[in-house]
C-alpha positions in Angstrom: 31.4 -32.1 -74.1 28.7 -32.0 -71.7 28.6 -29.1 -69.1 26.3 -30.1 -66.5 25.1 -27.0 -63.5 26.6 -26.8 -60.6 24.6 -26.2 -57.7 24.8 -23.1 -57.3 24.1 -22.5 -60.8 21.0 -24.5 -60.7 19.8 -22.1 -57.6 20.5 -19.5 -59.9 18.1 -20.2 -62.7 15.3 -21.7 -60.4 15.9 -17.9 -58.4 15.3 -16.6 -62.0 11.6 -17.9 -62.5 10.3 -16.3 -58.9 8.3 -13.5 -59.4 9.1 -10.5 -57.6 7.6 -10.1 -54.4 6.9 -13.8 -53.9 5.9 -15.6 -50.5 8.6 -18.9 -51.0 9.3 -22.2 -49.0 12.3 -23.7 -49.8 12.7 -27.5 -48.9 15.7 -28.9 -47.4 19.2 -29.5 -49.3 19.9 -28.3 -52.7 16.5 -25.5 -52.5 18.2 -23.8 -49.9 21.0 -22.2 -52.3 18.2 -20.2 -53.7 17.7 -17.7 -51.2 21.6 -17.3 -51.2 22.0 -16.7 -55.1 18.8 -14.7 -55.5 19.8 -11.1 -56.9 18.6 -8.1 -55.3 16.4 -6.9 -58.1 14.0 -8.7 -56.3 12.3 -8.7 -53.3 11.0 -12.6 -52.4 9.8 -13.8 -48.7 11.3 -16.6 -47.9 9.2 -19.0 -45.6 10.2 -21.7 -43.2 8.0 -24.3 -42.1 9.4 -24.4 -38.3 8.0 -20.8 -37.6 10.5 -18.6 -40.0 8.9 -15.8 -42.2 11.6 -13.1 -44.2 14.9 -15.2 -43.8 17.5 -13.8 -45.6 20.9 -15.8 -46.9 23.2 -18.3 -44.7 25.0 -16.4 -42.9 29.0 -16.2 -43.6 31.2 -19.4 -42.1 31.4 -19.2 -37.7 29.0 -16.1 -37.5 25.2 -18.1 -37.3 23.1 -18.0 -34.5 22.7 -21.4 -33.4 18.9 -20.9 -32.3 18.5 -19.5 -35.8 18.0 -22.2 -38.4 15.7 -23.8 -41.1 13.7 -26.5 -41.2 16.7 -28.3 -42.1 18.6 -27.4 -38.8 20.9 -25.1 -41.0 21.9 -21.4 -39.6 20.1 -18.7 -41.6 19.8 -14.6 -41.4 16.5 -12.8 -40.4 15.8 -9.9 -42.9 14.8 -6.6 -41.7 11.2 -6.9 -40.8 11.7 -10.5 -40.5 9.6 -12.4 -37.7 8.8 -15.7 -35.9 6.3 -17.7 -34.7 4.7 -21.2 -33.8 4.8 -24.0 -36.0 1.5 -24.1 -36.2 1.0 -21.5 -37.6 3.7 -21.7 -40.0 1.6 -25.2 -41.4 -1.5 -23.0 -41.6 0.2 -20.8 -44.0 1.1 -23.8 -46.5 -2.3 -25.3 -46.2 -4.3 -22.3 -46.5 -2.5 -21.6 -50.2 -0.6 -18.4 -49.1 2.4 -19.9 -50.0 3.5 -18.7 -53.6 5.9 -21.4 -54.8 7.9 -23.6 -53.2 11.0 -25.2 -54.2 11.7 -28.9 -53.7 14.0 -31.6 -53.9 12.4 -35.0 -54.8 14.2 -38.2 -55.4 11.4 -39.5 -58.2 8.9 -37.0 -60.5 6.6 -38.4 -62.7 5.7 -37.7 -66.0 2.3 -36.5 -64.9 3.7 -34.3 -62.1 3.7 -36.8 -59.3 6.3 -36.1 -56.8 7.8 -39.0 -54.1 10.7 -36.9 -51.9 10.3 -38.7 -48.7 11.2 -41.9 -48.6 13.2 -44.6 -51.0 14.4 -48.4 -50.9 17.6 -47.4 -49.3 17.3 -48.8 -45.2 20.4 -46.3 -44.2 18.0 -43.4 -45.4 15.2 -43.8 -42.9 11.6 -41.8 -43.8 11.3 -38.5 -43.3 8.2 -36.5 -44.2 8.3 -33.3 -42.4 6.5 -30.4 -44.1 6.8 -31.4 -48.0 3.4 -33.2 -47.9 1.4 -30.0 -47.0 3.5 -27.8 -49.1 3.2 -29.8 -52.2 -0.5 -29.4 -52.0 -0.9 -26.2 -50.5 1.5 -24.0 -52.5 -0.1 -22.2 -55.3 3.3 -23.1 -57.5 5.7 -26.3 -57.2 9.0 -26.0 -58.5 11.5 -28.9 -58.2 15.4 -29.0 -58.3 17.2 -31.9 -58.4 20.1 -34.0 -59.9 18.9 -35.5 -63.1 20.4 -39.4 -61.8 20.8 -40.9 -58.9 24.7 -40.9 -58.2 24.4 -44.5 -59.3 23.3 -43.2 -62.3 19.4 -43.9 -62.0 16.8 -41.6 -63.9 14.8 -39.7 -61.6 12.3 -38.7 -64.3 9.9 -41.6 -64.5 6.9 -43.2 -66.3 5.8 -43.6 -62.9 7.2 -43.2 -59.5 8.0 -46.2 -57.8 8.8 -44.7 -54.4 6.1 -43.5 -52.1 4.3 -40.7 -52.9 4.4 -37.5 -51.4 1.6 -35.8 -53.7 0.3 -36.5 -56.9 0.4 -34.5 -60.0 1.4 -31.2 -58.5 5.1 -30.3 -59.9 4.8 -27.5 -61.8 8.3 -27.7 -63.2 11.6 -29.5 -62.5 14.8 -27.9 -62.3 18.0 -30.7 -63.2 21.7 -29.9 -63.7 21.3 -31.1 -67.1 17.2 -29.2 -68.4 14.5 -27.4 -67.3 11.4 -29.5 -68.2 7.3 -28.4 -67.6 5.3 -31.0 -66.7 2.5 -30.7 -69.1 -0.9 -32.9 -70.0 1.4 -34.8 -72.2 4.4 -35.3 -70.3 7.8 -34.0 -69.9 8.8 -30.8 -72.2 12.1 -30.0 -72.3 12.6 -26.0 -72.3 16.2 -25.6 -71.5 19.2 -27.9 -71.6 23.1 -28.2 -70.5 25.8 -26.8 -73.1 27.0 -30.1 -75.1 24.0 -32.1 -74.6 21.5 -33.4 -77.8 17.6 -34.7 -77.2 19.0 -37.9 -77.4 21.2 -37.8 -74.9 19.1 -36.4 -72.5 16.7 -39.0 -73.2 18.8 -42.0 -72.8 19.6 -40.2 -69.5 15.4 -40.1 -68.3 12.9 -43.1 -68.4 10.3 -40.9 -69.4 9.8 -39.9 -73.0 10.4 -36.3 -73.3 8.8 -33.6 -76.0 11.0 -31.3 -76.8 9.7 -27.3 -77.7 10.7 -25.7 -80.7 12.8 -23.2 -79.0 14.9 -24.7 -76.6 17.6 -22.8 -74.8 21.1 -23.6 -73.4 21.0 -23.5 -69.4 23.7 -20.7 -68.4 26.5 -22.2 -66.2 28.1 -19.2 -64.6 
C-alpha cells in the first residue's frame, strides 16, 4: 500500500534540508507550511517578497493581524527582531542573490530543471507571476514542493514543460508527496520515496525517465 505525505509532512522534510541560519523565500500555497513545521534547532530567516524580513509561523486561528500577511495575503507572525520595508527593496534582495533558497510550488519541472509555476491551459486560473520569476533566478538555491499529479492525475515531472516558463534550468531539487528527486545533468534522480511505492511505480506515475541512486530512502510520514 502506498502512503503518500501529507502536506504538512512534505513541509517537514523540505524544512529538513535548510541549513541553519538560512535567508529563505517561501512561495505561495503548499511552501508556506515550512516556516510553520520548521523545528527550533534552527534558526532560518524567512523572507517575503511584499516587504517582510524574520516572519515567524501563522499565527493561531482569529488572532492575525490583518495588515500582517505574505505575499500570498495570508496572516503571519513577525519574529523578534523582525522588520519591514518597501517592496522594492524586498525585489532587490532576490535579484541581488542574497536570498539563500527558496521554496516553490510549480505546476510543471522539467527534467533539466526548468520550472513553469505561473501560468497553465486552465482559463478559470488566470496568470499570475508575482515574484517567482526573480526569485527563481536570483536565489542561490531552488527547492520545489509540489504534488506529484495533477488532481486529474497528470505527471508534473516532464520531458519538457509545456506550460510557460518561469525560468529555465534552475530547480535544484523537487520535493513530491510521493520522492525527493535532484535534478542532475542527466535527469531526474530519485533520492527518497513514499512507504509502499517501487521505481516502477513511480515511474509510470512521471513522464520523465527517472535514475534511481543506490541508496534510496523511505520518505518519513509523521
Amino acid at each position: 500500500m502506498i502512503t503518500p505525505l501529507s502536506d504538512v509532512a512534505l513541509a517537514r522534510r523540505v524544512a529538513a534540508d535548510i541549513p541553519d541560519g538560512s535567508y529563505v523565500n517561501l512561495g505561495i500555497g503548499l511552501p508556506t507550511l515550512v516556516a510553520d513545521v520548521a523545528g527550533p534547532d534552527k534558526e532560518i530567516v524567512y523572507h517575503s517578497e511584499n516587504g517582510i524580513l524574520g516572519m515567524g509561523p501563522a499565527p493561531a486561528p482569529g488572532t492575525g493581524d490583518p495588515e500582517l500577511i505574505n505575499a500570498g495575503k495570508q496572516p503571519v507572525t513577525l519574529l523578534p527582531g523582525g522588520c519591514f520595508f518597501h517592496h522594492t527593496d524586498a525585489f532587490v534582495m532576490m535579484r541581488g542573490g542574497h536570498i539563500d533558497v527558496t521554496v516553490l510550488g510549480a505546476f510543471q519541472v522539467s527534467e533539466r530543471g526548468d520550472l513553469a509555476n505561473w501560468m497553465t491551459d486552465v482559463d478559470m486560473h488566470p496568470p499570475a507571476v508575482g515574484g517567482a520569476m526573480d526569485l527563481a533566478v536570483g536565489a542561490r538555491r531552488v527547492l520545489v514542493m509540489t504534488t506529484h499529479v495533477t488532481r486529474d492525475g497528470r505527471p508534473k515531472l516532464l520531458p519538457a514543460c509545456t506550460y510557460p516558463l518561469t525560468a529555465a534550468a534552475v530547480v535544484d531539487r523537487v520535493y513530491t508527496d510521493l520522492a525527493v528527486l535532484d535534478v542532475t545533468p542527466g535527469g531526474f534522480l530519485v533520492r527518497e520515496m513514499a512507504a509502499g511505492l517501487t521505481a516502477g511505480e513511480l515511474q509510470e506515475r512521471t513522464a520523465a525517465r527517472l535514475s534511481f541512486a543506490g541508496d534510496v530512502g523511505v520518505l518519513a510520514t509523521a
